[in-house]
Each structure stands twice: as C-alpha cells, then as structure tokens.
C-alpha positions in Angstrom: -13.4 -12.3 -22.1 -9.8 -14.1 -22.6 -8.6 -11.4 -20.4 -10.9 -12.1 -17.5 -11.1 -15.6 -17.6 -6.6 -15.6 -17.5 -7.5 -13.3 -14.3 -9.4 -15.4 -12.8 -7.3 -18.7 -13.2 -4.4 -16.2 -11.9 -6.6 -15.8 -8.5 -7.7 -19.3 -8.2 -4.0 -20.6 -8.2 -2.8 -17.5 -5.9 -5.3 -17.3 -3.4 -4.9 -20.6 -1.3 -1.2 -21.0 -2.0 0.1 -17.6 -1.8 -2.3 -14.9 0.0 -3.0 -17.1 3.1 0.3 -18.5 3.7 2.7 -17.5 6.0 6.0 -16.1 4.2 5.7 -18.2 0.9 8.8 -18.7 -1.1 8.9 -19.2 -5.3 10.1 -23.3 -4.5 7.2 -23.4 -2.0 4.9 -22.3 -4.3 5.8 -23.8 -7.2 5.7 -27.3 -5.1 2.4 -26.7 -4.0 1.2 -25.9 -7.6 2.5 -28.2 -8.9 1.3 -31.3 -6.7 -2.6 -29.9 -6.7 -2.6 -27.9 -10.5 0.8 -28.2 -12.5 -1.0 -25.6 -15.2 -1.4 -23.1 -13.2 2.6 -22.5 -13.0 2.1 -21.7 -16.5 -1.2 -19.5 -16.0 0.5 -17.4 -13.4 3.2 -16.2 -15.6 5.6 -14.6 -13.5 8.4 -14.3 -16.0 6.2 -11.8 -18.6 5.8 -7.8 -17.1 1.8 -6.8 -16.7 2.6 -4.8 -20.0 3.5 -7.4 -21.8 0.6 -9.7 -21.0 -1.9 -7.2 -21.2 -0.4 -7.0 -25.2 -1.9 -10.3 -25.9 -5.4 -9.2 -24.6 -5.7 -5.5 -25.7 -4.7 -3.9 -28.9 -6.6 -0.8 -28.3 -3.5 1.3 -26.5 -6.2 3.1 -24.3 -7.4 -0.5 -22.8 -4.0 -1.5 -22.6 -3.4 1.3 -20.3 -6.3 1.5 -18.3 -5.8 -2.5 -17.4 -1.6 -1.5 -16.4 -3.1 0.8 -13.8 -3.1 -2.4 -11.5 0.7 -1.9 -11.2 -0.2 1.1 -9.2 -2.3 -0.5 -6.7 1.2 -2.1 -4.8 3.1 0.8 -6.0 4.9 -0.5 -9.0 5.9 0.1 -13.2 3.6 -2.1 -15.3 6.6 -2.1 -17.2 8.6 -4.2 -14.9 5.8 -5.5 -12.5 4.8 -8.8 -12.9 2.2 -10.4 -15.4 0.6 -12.2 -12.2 -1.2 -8.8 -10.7 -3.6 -8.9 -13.5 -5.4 -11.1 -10.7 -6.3 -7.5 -9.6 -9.2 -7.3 -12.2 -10.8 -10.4 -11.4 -10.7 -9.5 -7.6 -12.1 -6.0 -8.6 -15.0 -7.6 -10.4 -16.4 -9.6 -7.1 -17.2 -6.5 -5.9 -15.4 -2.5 -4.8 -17.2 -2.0 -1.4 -17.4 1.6 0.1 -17.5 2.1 4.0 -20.8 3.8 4.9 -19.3 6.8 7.0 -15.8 6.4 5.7 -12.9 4.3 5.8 -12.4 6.1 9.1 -15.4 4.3 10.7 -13.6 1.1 9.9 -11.1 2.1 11.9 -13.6 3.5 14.7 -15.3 0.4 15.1 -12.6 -1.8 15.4 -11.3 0.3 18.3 -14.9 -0.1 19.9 -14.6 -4.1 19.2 -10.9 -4.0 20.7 -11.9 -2.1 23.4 -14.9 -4.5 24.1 -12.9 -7.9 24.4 -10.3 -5.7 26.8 -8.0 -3.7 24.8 -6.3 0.0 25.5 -5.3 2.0 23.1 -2.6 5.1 23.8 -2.3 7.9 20.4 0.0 9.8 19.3 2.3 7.9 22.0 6.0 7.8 20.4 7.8 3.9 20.8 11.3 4.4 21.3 13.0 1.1 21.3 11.4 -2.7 21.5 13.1 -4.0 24.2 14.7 -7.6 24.5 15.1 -10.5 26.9 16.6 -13.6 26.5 17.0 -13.3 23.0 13.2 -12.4 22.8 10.8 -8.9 22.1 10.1 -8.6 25.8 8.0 -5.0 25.9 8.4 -1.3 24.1 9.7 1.6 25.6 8.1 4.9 25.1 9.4 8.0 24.4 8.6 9.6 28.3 10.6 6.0 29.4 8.1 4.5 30.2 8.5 0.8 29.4 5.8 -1.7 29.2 6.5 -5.3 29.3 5.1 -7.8 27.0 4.8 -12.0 25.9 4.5 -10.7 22.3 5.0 -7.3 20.1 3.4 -6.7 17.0 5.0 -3.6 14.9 1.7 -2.5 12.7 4.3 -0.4 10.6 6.7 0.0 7.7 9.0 -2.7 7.9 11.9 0.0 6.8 11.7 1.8 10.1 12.7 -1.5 12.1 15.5 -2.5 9.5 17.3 1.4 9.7 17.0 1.5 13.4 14.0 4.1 14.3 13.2 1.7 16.7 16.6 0.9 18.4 19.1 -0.3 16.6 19.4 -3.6 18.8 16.4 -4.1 16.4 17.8 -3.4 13.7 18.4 -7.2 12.2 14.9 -8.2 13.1 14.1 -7.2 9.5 15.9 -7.4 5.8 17.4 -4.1 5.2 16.4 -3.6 1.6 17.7 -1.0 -0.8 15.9 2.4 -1.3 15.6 1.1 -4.9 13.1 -1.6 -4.3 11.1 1.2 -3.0 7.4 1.4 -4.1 5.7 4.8 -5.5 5.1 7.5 -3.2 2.6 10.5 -4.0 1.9 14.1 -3.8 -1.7 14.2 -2.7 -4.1 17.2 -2.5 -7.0 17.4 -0.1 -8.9 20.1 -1.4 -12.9 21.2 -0.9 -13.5 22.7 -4.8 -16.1 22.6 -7.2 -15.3 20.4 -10.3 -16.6 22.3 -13.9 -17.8 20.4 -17.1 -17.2 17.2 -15.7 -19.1 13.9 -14.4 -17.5 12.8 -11.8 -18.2 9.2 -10.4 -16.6 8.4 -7.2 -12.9 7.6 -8.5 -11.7 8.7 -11.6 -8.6 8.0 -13.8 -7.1 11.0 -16.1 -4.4 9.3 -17.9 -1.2 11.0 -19.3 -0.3 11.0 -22.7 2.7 9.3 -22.6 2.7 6.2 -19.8 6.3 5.3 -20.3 7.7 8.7 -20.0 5.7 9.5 -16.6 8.0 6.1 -14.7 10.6 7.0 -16.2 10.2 10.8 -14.6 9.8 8.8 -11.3 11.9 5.9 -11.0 14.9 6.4 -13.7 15.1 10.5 -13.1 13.6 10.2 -9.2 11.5 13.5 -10.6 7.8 14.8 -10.2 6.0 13.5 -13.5 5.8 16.0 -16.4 2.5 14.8 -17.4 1.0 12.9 -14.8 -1.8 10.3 -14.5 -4.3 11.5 -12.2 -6.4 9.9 -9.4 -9.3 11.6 -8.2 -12.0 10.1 -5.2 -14.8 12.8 -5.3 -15.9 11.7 -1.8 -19.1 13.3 -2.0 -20.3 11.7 -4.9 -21.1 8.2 -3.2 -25.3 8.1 -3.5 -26.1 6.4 -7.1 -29.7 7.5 -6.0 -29.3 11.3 -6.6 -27.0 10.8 -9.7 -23.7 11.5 -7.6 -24.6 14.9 -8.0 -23.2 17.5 -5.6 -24.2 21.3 -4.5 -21.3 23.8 -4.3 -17.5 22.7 -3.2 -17.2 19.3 -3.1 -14.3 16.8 -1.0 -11.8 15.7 -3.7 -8.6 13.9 -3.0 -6.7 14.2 -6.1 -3.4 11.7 -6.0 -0.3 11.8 -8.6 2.8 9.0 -8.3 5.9 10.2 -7.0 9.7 9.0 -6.2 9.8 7.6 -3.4 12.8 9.9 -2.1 11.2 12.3 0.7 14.2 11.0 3.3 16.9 12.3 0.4 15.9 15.2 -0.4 13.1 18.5 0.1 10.5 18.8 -2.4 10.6 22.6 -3.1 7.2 24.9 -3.0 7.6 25.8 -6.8 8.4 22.2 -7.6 5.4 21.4 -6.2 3.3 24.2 -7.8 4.7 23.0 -11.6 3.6 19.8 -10.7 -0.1 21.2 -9.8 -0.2 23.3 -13.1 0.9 20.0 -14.6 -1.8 18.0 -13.3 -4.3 20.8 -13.9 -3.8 20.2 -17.8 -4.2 16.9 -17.8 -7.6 17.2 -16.4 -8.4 20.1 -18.5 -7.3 18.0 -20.9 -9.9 15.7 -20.6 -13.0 17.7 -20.0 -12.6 18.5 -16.2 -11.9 22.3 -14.9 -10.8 22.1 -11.3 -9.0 24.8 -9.2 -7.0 24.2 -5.9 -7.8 27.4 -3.3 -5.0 27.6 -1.0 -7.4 28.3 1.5 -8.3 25.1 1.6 -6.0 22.4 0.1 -4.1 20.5 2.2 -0.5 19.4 0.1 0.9 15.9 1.1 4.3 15.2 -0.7 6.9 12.2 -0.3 8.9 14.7 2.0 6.1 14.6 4.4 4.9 10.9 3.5 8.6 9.9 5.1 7.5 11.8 8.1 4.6 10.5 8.4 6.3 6.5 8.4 9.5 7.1 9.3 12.4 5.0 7.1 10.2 4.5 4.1 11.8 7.4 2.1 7.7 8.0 1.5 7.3 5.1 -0.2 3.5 3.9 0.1 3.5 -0.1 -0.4 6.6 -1.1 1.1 8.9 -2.7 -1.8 7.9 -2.9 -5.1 6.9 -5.8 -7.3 8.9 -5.6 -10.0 10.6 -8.8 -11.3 9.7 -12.5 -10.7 10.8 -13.0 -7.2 10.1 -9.5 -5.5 6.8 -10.4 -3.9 8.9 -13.0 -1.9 11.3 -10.3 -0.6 8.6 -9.0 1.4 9.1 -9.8 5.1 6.7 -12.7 6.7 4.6 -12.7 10.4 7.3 -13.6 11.9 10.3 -11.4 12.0 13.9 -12.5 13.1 13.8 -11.7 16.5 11.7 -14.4 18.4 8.3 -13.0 19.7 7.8 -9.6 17.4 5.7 -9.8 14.9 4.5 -8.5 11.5 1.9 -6.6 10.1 1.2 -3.8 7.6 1.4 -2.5 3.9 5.0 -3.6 3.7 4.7 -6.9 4.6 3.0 -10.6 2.9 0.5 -10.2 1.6 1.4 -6.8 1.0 -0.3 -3.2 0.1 -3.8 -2.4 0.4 -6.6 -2.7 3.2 -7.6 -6.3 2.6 -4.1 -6.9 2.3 -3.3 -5.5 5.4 -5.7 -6.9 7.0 -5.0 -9.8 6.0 -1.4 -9.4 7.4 -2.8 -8.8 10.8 -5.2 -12.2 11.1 -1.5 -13.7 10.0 0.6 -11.8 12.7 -1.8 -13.0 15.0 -2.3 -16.8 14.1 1.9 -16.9 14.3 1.8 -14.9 17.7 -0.6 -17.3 19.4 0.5 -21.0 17.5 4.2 -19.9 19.1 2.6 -19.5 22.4 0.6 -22.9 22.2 -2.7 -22.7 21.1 -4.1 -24.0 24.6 -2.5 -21.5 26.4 -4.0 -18.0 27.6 -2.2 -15.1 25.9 -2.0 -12.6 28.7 -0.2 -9.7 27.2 0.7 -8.2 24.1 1.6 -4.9 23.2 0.8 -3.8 19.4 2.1 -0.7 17.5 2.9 1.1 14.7 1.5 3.3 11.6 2.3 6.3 12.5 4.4 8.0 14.8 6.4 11.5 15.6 9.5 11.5 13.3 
C-alpha cells in the first residue's frame, strides 16, 4: 500500500508538469514543483535507481523483481533507471485496455478518420531527403524524385535516423546526435502459431530469469544475447475472460526477450539465435510452460532486422534510455532545430509506448500550428516516418 500510494504522488507531480509539456528541462521542472508542491521534488526521487526504491517497499526478492519490470517498458536497467518510473504501476492500475480487433485496428481507424477530414496516405513510399528553404523544412523528396512541397514536416520516426543523416545529411543537425550507448533495449521476438502445454496462459505473461542482474549485464556491459532470459509472452488468442481464455489447437503467441541494441554493428548469427531460443525454452519449462517453435511457422525478428526496420537506431526500441537523473530530458522536444519540422514518435518527449507516442503527436501538432498562428488556415503539411526501406 506504501508502494502504490509513493506511485501515485509520483504521477500526480509528473503528469501536468512533465508529460504535457513541451521539451521540459530538470530547472523547469523543478521551478514548477516547486512554486505549486515543493514535496513532490522529494516524492519524485530522481537521484535513487527503481531498484533501489523498490528495496524500501519489497523484501520479498520475487516482488522486488516483478515491480523492476517497469524499467523495461522505456527500454532501460532497473538498475540504473530512475526511481521516478515507478509512476508506471499507478498508471497500470487505472486500467490496461485491449483494442477490440487489434492494435492494428487503431491504426486502421485513424487512417479512415484522416482520410475523412482530407488526408492521403502513400506506403511503403521511401523519403529521401527533407528539403529546405530559407532556413526552413520546405517539403520531402522521395526516393523516385519526386518532391513534394510543404508549410510544415513532421518525421513520425526514430529521432537517430535524422541525427546520422538517413534523411540527408543537410538534416543532419536538426537533431542531437546521441551515443549508441544511451541506446534503449532492443529484442529478439518470435511470432509463432504453437500450442502452449501445462500452462495457463492469461493474455501477457512474465517468466522471469533466475538471476536479473546477470541477464543486463549479458546485454548492456557484454552487448550479448541473455544466458537466461526473462521472457514476455502475449497469447493473443487468449483475450475473452468469458470462455476462461481458453484456446483449441495452435494458438498466436508473440514471445519477446531483451536484446543489445547493436543490430547496425554487427549480424546476429542463425546458431546465436537458436542458443538463445533453447535458452528461453528452459526458462519457460522452467516454470511450468512446454512450448515449441515450428519453423514452419515462426517468424524470427532480431536487433539486426529491428535496425532495418528503423533505420539509425542500431535496433533500439525506445529511443534513448532512462538511465540516470537527467536522461529523460535528453530526449528531443516537438520542435526540432530546424524551423518548421517537427517531432513525433517513441524516441521523442514523452517517450516510449502508444499513449506516449500519442501523446507526442497531439504535441508535434499543437507546436506545428501555434508557429503558424493559431488563426491562420494550415494548408499543407507533409507527415512521415516509422518505417521505411533501409
């Protein structure tokens, strides 16, 4: 109860100051705080790592662990994220909401709505270069040459991509170039239709390794595929609590371990990957669950093709990690450097996450249109990013 009521003073002092501003900085925030709450600096406890905190609430070592798991959700150590993102737990308790038809309806609808108020969408369209004029983002050109012109440019992508030139290096000092260590995790995922033995699966599941210390420091000290990983696992069949979240025959699991983010440095070998599998099959045996892979259909996703997937980001899945006091104010704001492009995505404030990200894009826009002049009709703007041909 100590635990969740620390939480939720965390999210109260957060949530006006820091989530809905634009690019907040540490004096900014702690001037804020400290006119409206001057005991909330002290609740948000940025100097202490999650691990640490969590200490003072859990002395069972199995709640202590399950409660660091937050680090994961922006792609960071517990050991040297933050105490702040045990916020994460309060959020989580106002409710974990599941997209009737998938998160891919989201995504399906929006287009519909965007499309609706006089939108166009163009897929698996390559942007070459974000053209300039007068010192301003003036358009994109595509990868045919194409170039379309624009008032305003929002990039919808991995800050990384801008900052090492993947779209033209005139670009390139719109953005912070950051080191590849500040990276966040990456993954090796598997996408697999199989049929889970001697186990209950609910919708997600956590099989935790042994040894939590030793599996971050096989990723971020050694840049190495965990010897005993933690392992996610979204059975996404198993979403009706009115049949049980029982299941007939294969099933859809998605089954996640962390990774160095490193797929732009090196090739993650096939028999790398297969020791990592066996690895992650004996965890779960481990604790109660019999699951095979059939190469016939499991898809493999590893940091190698993660960096392919968002070009620049080495794989990385969150943008820059949050370890240390002052890393969540590294993360690039709306606006970038260059004057009319703009913002948005996992690797930018807020940061990770759908909600966050979303939350990114309401931001992007309310900067887009208060620099145009909020009487004034916006007539074009040309937004992109995600994911695009390496």
């Amino acid at each position: 109860r100590d635990f969740c009521a620390t939480a939720a003073r965390v999210d109260a002092a957060l949530a006006p100051t820091f989530s809905n501003a634009q690019q907040p900085s540490m004096l900014g925030l702690v001037g804020r705080m400290g006119r409206h709450n001057p005991a909330s600096i002290v609740e948000i406890n940025p100097h202490q790592t999650l691990w640490d905190a969590l200490g003072r609430h859990f002395k069972d070592p199995r709640l202590h662990q399950l409660f660091a798991r937050y680090a994961t959700y922006c792609g960071s150590s517990p050991y040297s994220a933050t105490a702040t993102l045990m916020l994460v737990a309060h959020v989580e308790q106002q409710g974990v909401w599941r997209i009737e038809g998938g998160m891919h309806h989201l995504a399906t609808v929006l287009k519909k709505l965007a499309e609706k108020a006089g939108a166009t969408f163009r897929f698996n369209t390559h942007v070459q270069d974000i053209t300039q004029s007068g010192g301003r983002a003036s358009g994109v050109i595509l990868k045919d040459g194409e170039t379309i012109k624009a008032l305003g440019v929002i990039f919808n992508g991995d800050a990384a991509a801008l900052a090492t030139g993947k779209l033209g290096t005139s670009n390139r000092k719109a953005v912070t170039r950051q080191s590849p260590r500040v990276r966040s995790l990456s993954a090796v995922t598997w996408s697999t239709l199989a049929k889970p033995k001697a186990f209950p699966l609910s919708h997600h599941n956590v099989f935790f390794s042994d040894d939590y210390r030793a599996e971050f420091a096989d990723i971020l000290n050694d840049n190495r595929l965990p010897r005993a990983p933690t392992v996610y696992i979204c059975a996404q069949d198993r979403s009706n609590p009115n049949n049980g979240n029982k299941t007939q025959g294969p099933e859809r699991l998605l089954c996640l371990v962390n990774a160095p983010p490193v797929g732009d440095q090196r090739h993650f070998e096939e028999a790398e990957i297969k020791q990592c599998q066996d690895q992650t099959r004996s965890v779960l045996k481990r604790c109660g669950l019999d699951l095979d892979f059939p190469e016939d259909a499991t898809v493999v996703t590893t940091p190698t093709d993660f960096e392919a997937l968002f070009p620049g980001t080495g794989g990385a899945l969150y943008g820059r990690h949050a370890h240390g006091m002052t890393a969540t104010f590294q993360r690039p704001g709306s606006r970038s450097k260059l004057p009319g492009l703009y913002l948005a995505g996992g690797s930018v404030h807020p940061g990770p996450g759908v909600p966050m990200a979303a939350l990114s894009g309401r931001l992007a826009t309310a900067s887009l249109l208060a620099d145009r002049g909020s009487t004034r009709r916006f007539h074009r703007a040309a937004t992109f990013g995600g994911i695009w041909t390496a």
